[in-house]
C-alpha positions as YAML, in Angstrom:
chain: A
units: angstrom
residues:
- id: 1
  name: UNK
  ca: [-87.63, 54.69, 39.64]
- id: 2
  name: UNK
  ca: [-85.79, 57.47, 41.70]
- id: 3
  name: UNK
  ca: [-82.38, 58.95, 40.08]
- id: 4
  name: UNK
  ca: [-80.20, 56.98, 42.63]
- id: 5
  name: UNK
  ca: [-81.24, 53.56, 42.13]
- id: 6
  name: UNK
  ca: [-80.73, 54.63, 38.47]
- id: 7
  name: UNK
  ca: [-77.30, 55.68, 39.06]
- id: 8
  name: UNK
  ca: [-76.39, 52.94, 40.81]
- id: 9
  name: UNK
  ca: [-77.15, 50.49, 38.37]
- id: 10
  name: UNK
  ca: [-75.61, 52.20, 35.65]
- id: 11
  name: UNK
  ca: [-72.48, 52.07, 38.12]
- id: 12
  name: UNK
  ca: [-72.52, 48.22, 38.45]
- id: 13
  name: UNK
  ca: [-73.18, 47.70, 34.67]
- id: 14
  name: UNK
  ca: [-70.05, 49.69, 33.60]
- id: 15
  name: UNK
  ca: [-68.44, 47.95, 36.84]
- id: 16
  name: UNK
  ca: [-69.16, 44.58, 35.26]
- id: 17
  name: UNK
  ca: [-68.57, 46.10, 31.41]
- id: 18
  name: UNK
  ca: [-65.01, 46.73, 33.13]
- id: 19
  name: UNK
  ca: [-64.24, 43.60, 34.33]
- id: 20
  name: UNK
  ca: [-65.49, 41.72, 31.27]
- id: 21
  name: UNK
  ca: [-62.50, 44.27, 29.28]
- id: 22
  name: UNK
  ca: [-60.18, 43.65, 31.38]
- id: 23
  name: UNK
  ca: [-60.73, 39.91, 31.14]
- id: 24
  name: UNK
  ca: [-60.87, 39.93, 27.42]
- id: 25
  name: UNK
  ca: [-57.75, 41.78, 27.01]
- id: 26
  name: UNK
  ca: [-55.96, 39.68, 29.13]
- id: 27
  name: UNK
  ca: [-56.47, 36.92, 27.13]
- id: 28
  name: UNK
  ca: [-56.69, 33.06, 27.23]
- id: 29
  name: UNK
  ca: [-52.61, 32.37, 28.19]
- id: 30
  name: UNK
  ca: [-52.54, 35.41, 30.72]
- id: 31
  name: UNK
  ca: [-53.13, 32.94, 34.06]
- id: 32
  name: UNK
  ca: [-50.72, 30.30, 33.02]
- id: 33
  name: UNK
  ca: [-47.70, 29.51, 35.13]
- id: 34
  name: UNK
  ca: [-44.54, 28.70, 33.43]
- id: 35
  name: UNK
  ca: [-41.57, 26.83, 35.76]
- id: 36
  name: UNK
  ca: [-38.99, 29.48, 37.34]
- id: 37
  name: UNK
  ca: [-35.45, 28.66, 35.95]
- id: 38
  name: UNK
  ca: [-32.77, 30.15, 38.42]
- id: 39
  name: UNK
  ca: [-30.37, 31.34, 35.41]
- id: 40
  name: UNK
  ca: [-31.43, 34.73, 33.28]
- id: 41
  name: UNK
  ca: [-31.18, 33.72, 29.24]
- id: 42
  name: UNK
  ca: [-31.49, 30.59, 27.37]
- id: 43
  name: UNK
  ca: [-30.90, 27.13, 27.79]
- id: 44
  name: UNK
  ca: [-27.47, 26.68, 25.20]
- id: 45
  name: UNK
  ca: [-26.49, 23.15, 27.03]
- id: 46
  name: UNK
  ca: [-27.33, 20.08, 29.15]
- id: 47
  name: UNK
  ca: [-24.62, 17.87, 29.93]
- id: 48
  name: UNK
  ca: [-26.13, 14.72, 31.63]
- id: 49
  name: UNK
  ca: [-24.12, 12.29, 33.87]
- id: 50
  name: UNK
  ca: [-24.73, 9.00, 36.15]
- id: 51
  name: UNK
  ca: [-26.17, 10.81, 38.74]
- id: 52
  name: UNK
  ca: [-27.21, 13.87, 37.68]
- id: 53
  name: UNK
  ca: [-27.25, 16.97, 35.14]
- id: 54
  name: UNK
  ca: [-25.44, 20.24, 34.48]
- id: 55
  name: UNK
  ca: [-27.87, 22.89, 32.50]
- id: 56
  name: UNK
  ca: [-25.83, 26.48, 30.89]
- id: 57
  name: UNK
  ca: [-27.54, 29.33, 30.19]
- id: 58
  name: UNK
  ca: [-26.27, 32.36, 28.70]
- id: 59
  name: UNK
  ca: [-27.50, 35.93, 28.75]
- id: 60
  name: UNK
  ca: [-25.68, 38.91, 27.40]
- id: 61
  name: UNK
  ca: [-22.31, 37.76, 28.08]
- id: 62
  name: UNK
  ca: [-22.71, 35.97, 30.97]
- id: 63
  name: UNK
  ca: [-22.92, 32.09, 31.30]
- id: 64
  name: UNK
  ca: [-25.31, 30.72, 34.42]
- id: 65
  name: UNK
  ca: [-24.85, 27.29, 35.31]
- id: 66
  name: UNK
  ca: [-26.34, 24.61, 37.23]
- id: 67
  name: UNK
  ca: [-26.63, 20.96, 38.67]
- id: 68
  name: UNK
  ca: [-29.16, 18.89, 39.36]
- id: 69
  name: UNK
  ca: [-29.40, 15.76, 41.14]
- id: 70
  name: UNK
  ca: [-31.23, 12.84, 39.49]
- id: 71
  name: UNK
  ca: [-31.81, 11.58, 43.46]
- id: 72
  name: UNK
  ca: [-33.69, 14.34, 45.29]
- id: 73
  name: UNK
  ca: [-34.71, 12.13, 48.66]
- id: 74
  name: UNK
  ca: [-31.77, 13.06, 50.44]
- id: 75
  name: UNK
  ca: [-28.93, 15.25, 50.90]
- id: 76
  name: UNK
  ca: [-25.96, 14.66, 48.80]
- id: 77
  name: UNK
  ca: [-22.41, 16.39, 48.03]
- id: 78
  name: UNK
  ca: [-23.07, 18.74, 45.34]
- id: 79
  name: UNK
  ca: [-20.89, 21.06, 42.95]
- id: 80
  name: UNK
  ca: [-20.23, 23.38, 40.27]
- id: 81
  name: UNK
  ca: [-17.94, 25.51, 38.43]
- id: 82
  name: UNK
  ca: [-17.52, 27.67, 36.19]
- id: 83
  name: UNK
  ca: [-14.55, 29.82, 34.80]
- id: 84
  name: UNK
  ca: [-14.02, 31.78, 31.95]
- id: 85
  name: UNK
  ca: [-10.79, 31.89, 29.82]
- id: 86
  name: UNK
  ca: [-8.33, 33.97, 31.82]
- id: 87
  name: UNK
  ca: [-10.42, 34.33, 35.11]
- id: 88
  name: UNK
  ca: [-10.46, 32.00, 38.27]
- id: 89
  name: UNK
  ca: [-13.49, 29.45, 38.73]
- id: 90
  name: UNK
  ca: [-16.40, 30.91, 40.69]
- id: 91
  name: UNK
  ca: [-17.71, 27.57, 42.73]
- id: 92
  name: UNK
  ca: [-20.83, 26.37, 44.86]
- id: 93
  name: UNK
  ca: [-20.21, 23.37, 46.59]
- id: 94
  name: UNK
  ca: [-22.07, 21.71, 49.48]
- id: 95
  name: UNK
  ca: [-24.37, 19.23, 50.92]
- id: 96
  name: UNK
  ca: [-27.89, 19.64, 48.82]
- id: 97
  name: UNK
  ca: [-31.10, 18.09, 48.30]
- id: 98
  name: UNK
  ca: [-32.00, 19.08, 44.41]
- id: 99
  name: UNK
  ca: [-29.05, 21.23, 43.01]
- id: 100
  name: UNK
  ca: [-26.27, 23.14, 43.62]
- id: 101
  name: UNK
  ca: [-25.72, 26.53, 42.16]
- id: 102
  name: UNK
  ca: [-26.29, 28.87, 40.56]
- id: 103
  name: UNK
  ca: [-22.91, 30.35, 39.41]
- id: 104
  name: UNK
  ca: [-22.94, 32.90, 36.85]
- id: 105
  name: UNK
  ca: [-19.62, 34.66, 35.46]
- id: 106
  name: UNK
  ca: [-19.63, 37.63, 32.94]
- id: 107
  name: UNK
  ca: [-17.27, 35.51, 29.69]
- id: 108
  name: UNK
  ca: [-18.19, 38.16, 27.02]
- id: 109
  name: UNK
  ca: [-16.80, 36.47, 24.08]
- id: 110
  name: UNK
  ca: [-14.31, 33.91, 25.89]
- id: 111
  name: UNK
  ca: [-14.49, 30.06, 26.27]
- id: 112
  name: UNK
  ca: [-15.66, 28.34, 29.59]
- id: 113
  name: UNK
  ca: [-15.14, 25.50, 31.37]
- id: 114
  name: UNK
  ca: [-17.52, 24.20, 33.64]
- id: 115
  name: UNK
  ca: [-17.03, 21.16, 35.91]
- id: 116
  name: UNK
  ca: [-20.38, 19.24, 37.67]
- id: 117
  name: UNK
  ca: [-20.45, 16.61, 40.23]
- id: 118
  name: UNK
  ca: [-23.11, 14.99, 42.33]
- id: 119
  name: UNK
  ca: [-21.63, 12.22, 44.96]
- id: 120
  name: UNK
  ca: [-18.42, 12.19, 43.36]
- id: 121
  name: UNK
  ca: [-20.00, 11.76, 39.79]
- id: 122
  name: UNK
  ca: [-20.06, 14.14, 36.87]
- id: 123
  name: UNK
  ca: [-18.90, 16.26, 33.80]
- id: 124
  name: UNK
  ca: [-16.12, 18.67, 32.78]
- id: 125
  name: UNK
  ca: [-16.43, 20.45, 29.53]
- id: 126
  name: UNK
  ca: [-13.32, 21.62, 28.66]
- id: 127
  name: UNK
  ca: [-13.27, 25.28, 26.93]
- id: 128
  name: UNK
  ca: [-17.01, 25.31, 25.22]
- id: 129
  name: UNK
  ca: [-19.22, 27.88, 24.18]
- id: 130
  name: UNK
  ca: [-16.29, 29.77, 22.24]
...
């Protein structure tokens, strides 16, 4: 055997030595998906209603929140709100399919109240998450 065809098999062995690594250190868990939420932080709340849901998140401060509709073959009317003690509400309101929001707002240590509709139907908190 000539010194290149040795070479290049010791390439393609530590090629294949490389990938086998890689794959090992990567793990069992390292190709599984995991569903997208469109809020940063944790899941503190779900408030369900008749015709949909409002899910809160909060993250350093900030509360995220969102609504879903339990209905997602059409477009519907759609809202939610959120305000922290002292501020003005930030809102997204329109015709959706599957949910309106999200609205975030920086609360730091101070209540919120956050109001969610779908086709007229839905929840208001009062101050929560003091």
């Amino acid at each position: 055997m000539n010194s290149g065809r040795i070479r290049s098999r010791l390439a393609a062995g530590a090629a294949a030595l490389a990938v086998a690594l890689l794959c090992a250190l990567a793990g069992p868990g390292a190709g599984t998906a995991q569903a997208a939420t469109p809020c940063p932080g944790h899941k503190v709340r779900t408030l369900t209603f008749a015709t949909g849901k409002v899910v809160l998140y909060k993250k350093r401060g900030f509360v995220c929140a969102v609504t879903y509709a339990k209905n997602t073959r059409a477009r519907k009317s759609m809202a939610i709100s959120v305000q922290a003690r002292g501020s003005r509400p930030v809102r997204d309101a329109g015709r959706y399919v599957r949910m309106a929001g999200p609205v975030k707002v920086h609360a730091g240590h101070r209540c919120v109240w956050v109001k969610g509709n779908v086709s007229g139907r839905g929840v208001s908190t009062g101050w929560t998450l003091c």
